[in-house]
CHARMM internal coordinates of N, CA and C (Angstrom, degrees):
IC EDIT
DIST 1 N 1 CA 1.4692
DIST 1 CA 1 C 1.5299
ANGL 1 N 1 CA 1 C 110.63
DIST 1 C 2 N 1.2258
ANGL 1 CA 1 C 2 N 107.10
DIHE 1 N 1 CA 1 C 2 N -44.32
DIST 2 N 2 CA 1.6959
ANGL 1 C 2 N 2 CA 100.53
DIHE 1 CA 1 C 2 N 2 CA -175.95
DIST 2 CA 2 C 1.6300
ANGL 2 N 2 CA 2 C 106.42
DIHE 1 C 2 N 2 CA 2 C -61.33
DIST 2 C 3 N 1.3157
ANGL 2 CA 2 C 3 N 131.99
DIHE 2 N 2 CA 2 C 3 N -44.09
DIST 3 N 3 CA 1.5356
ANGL 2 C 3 N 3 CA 144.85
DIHE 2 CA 2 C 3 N 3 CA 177.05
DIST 3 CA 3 C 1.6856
ANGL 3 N 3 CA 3 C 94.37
DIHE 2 C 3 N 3 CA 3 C -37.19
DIST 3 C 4 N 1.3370
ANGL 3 CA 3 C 4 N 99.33
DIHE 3 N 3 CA 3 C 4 N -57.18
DIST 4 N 4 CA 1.8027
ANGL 3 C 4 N 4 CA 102.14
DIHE 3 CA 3 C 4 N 4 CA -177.34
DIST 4 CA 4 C 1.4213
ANGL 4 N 4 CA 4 C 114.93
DIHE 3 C 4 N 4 CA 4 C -60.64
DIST 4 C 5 N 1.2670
ANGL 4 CA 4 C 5 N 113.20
DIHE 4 N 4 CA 4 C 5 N -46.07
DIST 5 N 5 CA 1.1547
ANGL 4 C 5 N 5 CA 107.24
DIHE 4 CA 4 C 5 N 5 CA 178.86
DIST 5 CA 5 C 1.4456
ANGL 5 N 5 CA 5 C 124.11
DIHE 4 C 5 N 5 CA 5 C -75.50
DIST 5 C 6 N 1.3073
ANGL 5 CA 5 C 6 N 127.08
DIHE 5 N 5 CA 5 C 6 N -13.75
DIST 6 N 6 CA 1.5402
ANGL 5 C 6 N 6 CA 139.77
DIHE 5 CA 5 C 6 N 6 CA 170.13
DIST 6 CA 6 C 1.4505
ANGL 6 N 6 CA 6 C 89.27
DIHE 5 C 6 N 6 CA 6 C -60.40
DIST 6 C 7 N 1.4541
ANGL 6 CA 6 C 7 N 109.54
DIHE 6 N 6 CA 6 C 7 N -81.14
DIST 7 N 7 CA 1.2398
ANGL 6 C 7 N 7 CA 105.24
DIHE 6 CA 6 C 7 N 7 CA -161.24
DIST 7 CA 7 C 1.3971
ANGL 7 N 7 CA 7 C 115.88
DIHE 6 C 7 N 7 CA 7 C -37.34
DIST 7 C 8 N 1.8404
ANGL 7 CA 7 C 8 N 131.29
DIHE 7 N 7 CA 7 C 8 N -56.26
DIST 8 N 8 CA 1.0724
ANGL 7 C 8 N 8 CA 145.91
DIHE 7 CA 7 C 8 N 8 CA -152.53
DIST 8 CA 8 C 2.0564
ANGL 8 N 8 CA 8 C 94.42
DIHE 7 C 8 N 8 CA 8 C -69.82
DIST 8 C 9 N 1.3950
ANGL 8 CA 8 C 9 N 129.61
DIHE 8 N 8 CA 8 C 9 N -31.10
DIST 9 N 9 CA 1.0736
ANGL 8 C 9 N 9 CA 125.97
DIHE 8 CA 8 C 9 N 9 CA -171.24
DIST 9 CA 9 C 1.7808
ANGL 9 N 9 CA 9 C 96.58
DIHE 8 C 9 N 9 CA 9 C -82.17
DIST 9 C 10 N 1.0917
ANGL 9 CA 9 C 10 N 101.47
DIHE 9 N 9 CA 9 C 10 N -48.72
DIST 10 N 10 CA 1.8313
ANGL 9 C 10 N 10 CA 102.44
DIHE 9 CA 9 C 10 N 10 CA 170.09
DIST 10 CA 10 C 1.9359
ANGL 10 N 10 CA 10 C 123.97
DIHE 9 C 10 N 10 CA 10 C -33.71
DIST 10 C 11 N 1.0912
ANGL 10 CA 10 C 11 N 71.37
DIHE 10 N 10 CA 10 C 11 N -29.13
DIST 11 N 11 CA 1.7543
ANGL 10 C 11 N 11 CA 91.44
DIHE 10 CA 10 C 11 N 11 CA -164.07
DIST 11 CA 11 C 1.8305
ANGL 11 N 11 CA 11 C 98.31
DIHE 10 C 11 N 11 CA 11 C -86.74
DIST 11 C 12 N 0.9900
ANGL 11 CA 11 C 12 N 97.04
DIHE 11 N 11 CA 11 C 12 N -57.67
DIST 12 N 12 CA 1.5090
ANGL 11 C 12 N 12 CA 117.90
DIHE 11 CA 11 C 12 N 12 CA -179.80
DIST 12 CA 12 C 1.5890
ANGL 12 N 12 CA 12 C 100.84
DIHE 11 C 12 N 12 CA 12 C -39.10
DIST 12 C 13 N 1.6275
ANGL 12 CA 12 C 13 N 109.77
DIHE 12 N 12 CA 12 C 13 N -61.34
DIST 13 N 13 CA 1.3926
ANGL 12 C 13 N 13 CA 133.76
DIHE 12 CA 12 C 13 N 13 CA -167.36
DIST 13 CA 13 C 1.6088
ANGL 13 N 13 CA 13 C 104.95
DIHE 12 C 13 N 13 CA 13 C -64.68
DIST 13 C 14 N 1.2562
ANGL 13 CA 13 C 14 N 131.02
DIHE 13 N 13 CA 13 C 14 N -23.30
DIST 14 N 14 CA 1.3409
ANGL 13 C 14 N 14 CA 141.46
DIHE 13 CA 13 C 14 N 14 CA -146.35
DIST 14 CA 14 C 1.3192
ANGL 14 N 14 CA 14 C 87.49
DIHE 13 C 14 N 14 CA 14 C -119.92
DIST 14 C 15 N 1.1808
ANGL 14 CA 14 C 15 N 135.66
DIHE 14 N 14 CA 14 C 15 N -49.13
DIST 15 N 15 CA 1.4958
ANGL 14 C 15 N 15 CA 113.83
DIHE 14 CA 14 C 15 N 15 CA 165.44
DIST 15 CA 15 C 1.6824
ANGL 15 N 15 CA 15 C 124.25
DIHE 14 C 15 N 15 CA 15 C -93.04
DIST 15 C 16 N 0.9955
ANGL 15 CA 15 C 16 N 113.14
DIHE 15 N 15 CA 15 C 16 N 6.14
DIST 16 N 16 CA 1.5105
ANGL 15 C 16 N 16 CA 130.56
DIHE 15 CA 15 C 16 N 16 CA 135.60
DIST 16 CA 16 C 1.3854
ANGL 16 N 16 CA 16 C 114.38
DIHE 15 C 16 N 16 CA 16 C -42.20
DIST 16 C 17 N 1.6663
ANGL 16 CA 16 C 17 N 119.68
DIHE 16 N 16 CA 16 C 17 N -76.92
DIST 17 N 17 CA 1.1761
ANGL 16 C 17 N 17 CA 125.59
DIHE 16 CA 16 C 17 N 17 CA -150.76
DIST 17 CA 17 C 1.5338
ANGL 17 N 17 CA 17 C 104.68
DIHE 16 C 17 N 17 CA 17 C -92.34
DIST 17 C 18 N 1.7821
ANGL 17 CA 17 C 18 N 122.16
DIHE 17 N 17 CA 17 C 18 N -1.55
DIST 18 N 18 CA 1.1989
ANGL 17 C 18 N 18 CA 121.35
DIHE 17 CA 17 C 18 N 18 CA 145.28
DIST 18 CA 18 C 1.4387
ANGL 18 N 18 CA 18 C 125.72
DIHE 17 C 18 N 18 CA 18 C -61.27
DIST 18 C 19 N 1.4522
ANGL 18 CA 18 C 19 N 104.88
DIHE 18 N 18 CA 18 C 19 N -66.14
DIST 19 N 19 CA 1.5195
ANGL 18 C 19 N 19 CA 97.06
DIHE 18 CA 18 C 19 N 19 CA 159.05
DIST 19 CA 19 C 1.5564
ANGL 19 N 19 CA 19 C 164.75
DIHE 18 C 19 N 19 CA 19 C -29.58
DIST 19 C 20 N 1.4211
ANGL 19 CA 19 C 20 N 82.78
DIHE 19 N 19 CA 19 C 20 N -42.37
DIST 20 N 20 CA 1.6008
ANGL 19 C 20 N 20 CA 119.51
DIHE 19 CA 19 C 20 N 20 CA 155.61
DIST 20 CA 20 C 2.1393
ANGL 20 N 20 CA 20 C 103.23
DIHE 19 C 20 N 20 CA 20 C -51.81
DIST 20 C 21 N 1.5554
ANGL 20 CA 20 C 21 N 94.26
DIHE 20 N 20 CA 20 C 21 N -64.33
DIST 21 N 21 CA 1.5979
ANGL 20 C 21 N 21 CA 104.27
DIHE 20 CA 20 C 21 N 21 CA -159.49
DIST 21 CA 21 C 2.2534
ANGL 21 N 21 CA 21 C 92.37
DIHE 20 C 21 N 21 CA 21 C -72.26
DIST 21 C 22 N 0.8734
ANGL 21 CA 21 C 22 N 96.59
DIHE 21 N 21 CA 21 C 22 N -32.75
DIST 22 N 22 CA 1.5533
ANGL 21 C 22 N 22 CA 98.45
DIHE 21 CA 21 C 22 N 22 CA 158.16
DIST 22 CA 22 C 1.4850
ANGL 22 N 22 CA 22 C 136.04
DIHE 21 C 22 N 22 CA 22 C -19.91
DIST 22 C 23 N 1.2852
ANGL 22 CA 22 C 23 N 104.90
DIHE 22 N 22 CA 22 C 23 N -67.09
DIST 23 N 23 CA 1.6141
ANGL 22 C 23 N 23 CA 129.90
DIHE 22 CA 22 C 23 N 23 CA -150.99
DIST 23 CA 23 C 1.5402
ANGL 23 N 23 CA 23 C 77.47
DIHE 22 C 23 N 23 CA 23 C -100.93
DIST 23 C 24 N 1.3598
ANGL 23 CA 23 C 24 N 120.94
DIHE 23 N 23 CA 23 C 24 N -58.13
DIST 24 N 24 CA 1.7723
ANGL 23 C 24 N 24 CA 127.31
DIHE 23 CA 23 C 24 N 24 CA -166.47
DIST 24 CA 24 C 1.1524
ANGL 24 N 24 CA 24 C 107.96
DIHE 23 C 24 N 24 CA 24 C -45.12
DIST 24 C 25 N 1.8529
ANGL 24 CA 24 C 25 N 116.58
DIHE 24 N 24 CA 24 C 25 N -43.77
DIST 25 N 25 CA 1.5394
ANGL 24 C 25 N 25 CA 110.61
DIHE 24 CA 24 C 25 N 25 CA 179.67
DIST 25 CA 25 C 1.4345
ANGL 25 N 25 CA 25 C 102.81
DIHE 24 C 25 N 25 CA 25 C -86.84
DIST 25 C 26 N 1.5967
ANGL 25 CA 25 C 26 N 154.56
DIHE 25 N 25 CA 25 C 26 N -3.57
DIST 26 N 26 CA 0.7226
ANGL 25 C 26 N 26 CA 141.49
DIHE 25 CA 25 C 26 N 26 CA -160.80
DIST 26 CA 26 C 1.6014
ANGL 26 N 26 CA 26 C 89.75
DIHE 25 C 26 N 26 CA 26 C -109.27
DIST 26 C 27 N 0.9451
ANGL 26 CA 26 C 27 N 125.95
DIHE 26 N 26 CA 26 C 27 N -13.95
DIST 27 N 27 CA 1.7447
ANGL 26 C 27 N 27 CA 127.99
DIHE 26 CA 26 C 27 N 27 CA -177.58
DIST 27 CA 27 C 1.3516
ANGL 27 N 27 CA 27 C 109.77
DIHE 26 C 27 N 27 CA 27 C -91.82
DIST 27 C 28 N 1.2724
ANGL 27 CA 27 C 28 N 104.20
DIHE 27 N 27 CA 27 C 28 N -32.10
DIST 28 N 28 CA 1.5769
ANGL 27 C 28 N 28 CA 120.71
DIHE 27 CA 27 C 28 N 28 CA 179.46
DIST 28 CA 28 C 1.6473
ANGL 28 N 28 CA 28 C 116.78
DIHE 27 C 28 N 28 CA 28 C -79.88
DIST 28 C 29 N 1.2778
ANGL 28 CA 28 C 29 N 112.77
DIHE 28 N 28 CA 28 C 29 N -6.48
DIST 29 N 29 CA 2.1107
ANGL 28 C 29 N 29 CA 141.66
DIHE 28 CA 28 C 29 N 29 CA -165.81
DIST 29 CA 29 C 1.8449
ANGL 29 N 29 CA 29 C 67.48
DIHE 28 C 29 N 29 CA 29 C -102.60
DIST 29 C 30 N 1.3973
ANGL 29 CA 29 C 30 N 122.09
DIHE 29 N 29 CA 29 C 30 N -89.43
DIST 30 N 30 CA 1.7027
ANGL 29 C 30 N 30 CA 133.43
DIHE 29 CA 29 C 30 N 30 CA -142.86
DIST 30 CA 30 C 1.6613
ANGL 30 N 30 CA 30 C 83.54
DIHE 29 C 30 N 30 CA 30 C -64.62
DIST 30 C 31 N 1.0596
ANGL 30 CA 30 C 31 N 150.65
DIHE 30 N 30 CA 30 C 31 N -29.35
DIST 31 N 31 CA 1.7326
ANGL 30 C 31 N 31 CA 135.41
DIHE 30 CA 30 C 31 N 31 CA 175.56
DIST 31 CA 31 C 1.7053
ANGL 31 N 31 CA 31 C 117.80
DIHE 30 C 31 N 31 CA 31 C -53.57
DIST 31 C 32 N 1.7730
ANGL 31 CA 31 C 32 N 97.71
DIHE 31 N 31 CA 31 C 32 N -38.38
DIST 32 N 32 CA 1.1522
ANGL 31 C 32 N 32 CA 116.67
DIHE 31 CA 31 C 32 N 32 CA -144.31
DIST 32 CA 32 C 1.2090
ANGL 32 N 32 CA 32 C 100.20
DIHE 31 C 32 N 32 CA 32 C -78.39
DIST 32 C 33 N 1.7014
ANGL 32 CA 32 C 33 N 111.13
DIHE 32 N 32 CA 32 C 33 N -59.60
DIST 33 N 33 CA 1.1658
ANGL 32 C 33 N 33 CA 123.72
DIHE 32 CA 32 C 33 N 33 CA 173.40
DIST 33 CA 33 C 1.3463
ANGL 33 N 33 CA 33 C 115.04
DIHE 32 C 33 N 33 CA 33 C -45.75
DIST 33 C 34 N 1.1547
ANGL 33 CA 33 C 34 N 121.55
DIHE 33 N 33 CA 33 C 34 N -59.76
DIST 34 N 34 CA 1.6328
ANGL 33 C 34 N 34 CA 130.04
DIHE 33 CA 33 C 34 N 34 CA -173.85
DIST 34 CA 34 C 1.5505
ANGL 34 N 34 CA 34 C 108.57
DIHE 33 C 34 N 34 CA 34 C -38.48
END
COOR INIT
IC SEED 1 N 1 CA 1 C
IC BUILD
């Protein structure tokens, strides 16, 4: 169970830290322009 759950928090974290890089380039597009 813990193996599952590593993985399943990995996953979690990985589209987390897309999201994160998401908004950053999309904030970083609205800086640019401005």
């Amino acid at each position: 169970q813990n193996i599952e759950q590593e993985i399943s928090n990995d996953e979690v974290w990985n589209r987390f830290a897309l999201t994160i890089l998401a908004k950053f380039k999309s904030i970083e597009y609205l800086t640019s322009t401005f």
